[in-house]
N, C-alpha and C positions, 0 to 999 in steps of 0.2 A: 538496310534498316530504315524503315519509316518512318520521318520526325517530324513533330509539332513544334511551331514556334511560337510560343506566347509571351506576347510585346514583339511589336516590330521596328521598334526605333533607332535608334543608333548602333547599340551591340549585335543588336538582332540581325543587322544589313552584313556587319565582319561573319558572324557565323555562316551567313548564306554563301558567301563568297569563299570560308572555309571547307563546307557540306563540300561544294563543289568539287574542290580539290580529291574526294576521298567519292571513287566509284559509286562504293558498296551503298553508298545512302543517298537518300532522298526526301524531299518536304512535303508534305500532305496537306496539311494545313495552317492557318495561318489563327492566331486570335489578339483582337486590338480592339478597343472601341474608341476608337480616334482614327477615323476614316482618312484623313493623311497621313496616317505610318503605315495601314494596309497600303494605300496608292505605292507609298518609298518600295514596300519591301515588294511588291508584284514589278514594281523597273528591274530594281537587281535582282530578282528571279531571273527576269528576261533577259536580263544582260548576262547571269551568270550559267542558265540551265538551258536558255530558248524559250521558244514562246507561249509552248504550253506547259514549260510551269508558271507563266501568268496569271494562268487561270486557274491554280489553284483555291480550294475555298475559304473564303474567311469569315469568321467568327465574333461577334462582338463579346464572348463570356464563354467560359472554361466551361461550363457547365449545358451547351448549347454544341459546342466542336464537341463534346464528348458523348453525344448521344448520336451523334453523324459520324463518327470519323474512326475507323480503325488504323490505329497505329503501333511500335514499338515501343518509342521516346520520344521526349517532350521537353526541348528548352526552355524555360522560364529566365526568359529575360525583359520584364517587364518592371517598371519603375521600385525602388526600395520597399515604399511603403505599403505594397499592393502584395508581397511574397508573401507572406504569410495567408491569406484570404483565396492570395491566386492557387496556395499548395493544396488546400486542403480537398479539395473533391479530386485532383492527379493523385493524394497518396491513399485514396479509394480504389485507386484501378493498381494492374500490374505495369506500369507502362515505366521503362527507365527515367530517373529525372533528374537533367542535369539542371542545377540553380544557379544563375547566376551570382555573385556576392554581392554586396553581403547576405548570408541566408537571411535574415529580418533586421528589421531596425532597433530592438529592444530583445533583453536578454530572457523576459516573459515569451517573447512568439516564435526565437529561435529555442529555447528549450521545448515549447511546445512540438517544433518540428521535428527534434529528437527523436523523443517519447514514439511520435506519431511514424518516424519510418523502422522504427524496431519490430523485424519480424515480416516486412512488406518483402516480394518473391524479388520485386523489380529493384533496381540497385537506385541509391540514390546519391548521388555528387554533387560537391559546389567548385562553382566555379572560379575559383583558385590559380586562375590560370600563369602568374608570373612563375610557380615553380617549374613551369613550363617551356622556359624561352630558354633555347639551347645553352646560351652561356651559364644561365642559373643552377640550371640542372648539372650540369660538368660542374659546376663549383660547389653545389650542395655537393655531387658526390665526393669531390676530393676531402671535403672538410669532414667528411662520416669516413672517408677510407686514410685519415690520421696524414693528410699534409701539412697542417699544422700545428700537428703535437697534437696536445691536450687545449682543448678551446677553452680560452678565457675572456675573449672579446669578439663583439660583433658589431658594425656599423652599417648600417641601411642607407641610404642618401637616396630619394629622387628631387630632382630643381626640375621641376616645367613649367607649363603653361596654364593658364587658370581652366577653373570646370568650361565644360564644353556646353553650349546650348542644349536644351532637352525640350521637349513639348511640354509646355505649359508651367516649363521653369522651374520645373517640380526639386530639380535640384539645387538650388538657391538657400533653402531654409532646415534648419536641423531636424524640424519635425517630419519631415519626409524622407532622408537619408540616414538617421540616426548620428548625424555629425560628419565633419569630415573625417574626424579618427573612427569611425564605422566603416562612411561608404567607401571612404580611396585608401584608408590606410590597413583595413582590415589584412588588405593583402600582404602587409609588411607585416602584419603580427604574425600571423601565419605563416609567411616565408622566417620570421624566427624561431618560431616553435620545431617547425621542420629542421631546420637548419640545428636548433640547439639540443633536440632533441629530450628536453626536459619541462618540467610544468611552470609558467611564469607566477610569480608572487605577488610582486608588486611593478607599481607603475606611476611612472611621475611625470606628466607632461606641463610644459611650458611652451602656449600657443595663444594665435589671437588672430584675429580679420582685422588685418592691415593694411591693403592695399589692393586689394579685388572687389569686386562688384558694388563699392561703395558707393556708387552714385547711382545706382540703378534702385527703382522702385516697383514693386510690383503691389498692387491694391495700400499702397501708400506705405509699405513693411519694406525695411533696409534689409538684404542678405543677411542672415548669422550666421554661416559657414567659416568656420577657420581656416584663412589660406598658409599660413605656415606654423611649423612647431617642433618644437627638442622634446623625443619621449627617450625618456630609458626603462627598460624593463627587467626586472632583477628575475635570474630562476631560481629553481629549488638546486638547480647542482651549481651553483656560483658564479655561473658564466652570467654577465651583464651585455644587453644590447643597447644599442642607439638607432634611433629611427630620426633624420634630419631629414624634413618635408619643407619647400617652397616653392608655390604654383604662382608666383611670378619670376621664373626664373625662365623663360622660356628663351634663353640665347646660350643656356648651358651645352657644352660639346660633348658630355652623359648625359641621358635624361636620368639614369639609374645606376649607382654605383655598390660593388657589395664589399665589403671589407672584413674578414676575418683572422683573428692574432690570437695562434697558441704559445705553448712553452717553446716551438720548433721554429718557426715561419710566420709569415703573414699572408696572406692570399687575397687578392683581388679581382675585383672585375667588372668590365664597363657594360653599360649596353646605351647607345647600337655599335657603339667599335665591337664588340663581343670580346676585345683584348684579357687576358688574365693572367697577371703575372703573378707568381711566388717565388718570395723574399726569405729565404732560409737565413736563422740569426749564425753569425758567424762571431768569432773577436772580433774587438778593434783592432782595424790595420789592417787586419787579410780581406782578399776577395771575395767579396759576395757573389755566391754561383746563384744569379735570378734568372729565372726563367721565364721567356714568355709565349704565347701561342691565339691564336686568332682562330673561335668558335664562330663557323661559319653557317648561313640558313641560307637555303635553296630559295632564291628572285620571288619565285612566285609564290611561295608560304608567306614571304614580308611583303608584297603587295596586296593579300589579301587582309591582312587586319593594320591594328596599331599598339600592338602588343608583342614586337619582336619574334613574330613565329610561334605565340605561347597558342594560341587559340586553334592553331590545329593541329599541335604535339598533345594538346589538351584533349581535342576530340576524338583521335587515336588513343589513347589510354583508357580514354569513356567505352569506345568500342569494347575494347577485349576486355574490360571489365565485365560490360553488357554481355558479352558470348561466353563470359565465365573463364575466359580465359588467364585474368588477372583480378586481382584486389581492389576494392576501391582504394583511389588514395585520398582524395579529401572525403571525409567524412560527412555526415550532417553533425555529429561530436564534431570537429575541426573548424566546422564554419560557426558554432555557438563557440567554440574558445574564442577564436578572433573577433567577433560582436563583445566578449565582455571584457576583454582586453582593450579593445577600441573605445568600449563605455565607461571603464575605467579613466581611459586617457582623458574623454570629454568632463570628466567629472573633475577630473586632475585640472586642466587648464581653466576651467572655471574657479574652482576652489583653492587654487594654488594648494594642492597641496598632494604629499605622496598618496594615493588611492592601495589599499590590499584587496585581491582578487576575492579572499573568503569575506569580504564585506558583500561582495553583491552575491553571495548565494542564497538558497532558500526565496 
């Protein structure tokens, strides 16, 4: 399969290093207009492919690769605020398209995207990719195949490191991410809805920028990105979750932990230990038979990204989706739930106050 990478910056460099991993495919071209992420992404070509995929072509504008470039598929991994703009002439063509997350920054340009891939030949997916890092996915399945009972709690935890530098800083300010309950947390909305497998209601976050990027200025503007926050999100079948985020927590021994308690058990799991233990409720005073087992990812899947091996269990399921040979699993519906869940949450910690999801329809 022959893929276009649009944006070549940071996630862009994991993919390539993923492609790699998987025979069957190959990159064509490239599209950035910021002549230092083409330079990044033509090294790890070379470093990942050899030397003529160096010299691959690239592209300043979607609309410029798309009159030169025959291809399959087309990653879009280029900055938050630019998906929406970047989507719309790729959902012209038939070409597969995976999007990176969040699908848009505002719940106006991801409905729009919707609308816009209903009915297209070519499949389209977002990239969603923590339901994909081996422990995750063992542990979604055990909580859908009834290890602990009937689910009536969820707990989400990642503690890391603050945002990572980007070109041009783009991620610093809410108007370009859609928040941090958009751009980093969307994934945890999403891995609940998966995981709960019913529709979220409401959403109540308590968040704030406390302790990152405060002293840094850019054209005289302090960061507004919220570095930590308590969301709960209630669903329609009663189960409630917790998402606990802190990006200065980067000496944590998880970076991400999953916790769910039904009427039965409890169920856990770390990443990067990959450990997962279930705690079956037993009486007081007897023995608790807990169980536990270590989900393990193949050396060089985790040297190729920083995503616990999600990024190429990800692009394997993109595959056989693309050949028809499976389902999409994230949506372009699944990537606008998690934007208005996430825009809920923004509204919530602003406002202090509980947000409902049928407030921002229409």
């Amino acid at each position: 399969m022959r893929f276009i990478l649009v944006g070549t910056g940071l996630m862009a460099q994991e993919h390539i290093r993923n492609l790699a991993l998987v025979p069957e495919t190959r990159i064509v071209a490239l599209v950035d207009p910021e002549p230092s992420s083409i330079t990044w992404a033509r090294e790890s070509l070379r470093a990942s492919f050899g030397e003529e995929a160096s010299k691959i072509p690239a592209y300043a504008n979607v609309q410029s690769m798309l009159a030169a470039t025959d291809a399959d598929a087309v990653i879009v991994a280029s900055p938050n605020y630019t998906h929406h703009d970047v989507l719309l002439p790729l959902l012209e063509t038939d070409l597969h398209i995976l999007c990176e997350k969040p699908l848009c920054t505002t719940i106006a340009d991801a409905t729009d995207i919707v609308i816009r891939t209903e009915a297209r030949k070519g499949i389209f997916w977002v990239g969603m990719e923590y339901r994909f890092m081996p422990p995750v996915s063992r542990f979604i399945a055990d909580v859908h195949n009834g290890a602990t009972g009937t689910l009536r709690r969820l707990a989400l935890h990642e503690h890391r490191f603050p945002f990572l530098n980007k070109v041009g800083d783009w991620n610093r300010f809410n108007r370009n991410t859609g928040g941090t309950m958009v751009e980093k947390c969307c994934h945890f909305f999403d891995l609940m809805t998966c995981i709960v497998q019913a529709n979220p209601v409401s959403v109540f976050c308590s968040g704030s920028a406390d302790v990152n990027h405060l002293d840094e200025r850019y054209d005289g503007q302090v960061p507004d990105i919220i570095d930590n926050s308590y969301t709960i999100v209630d669903f329609d079948n009663g189960v409630r979750a917790l998402l606990d985020l802190c990006m200065f927590a980067e000496g944590s021994e998880e970076q991400e932990k999953l916790v769910a308690i039904g009427d039965r058990a409890k169920l856990e799991v770390g990443i990067p230990s990959g450990v997962k233990i279930l705690s079956p409720r037993v009486p007081a005073g007897e023995h608790k038979a807990i169980t536990r087992e270590i989900i393990e990812v193949r050396n060089d899947v985790l040297a190729a990204g920083n995503h616990h091996g999600a990024t190429y269990f990800q692009l394997l399921a993109f595959l056989e989706a693309a050949a028809g040979r499976a389902p999409v699993q994230v949506t372009a519906s699944d990537g606008l739930l998690a934007v208005k869940v996430g825009t809920a949450a923004e509204i919530s910690a602003r406002e202090k106050r509980m947000v409902r999801l049928s407030e921002l329809e229409g």
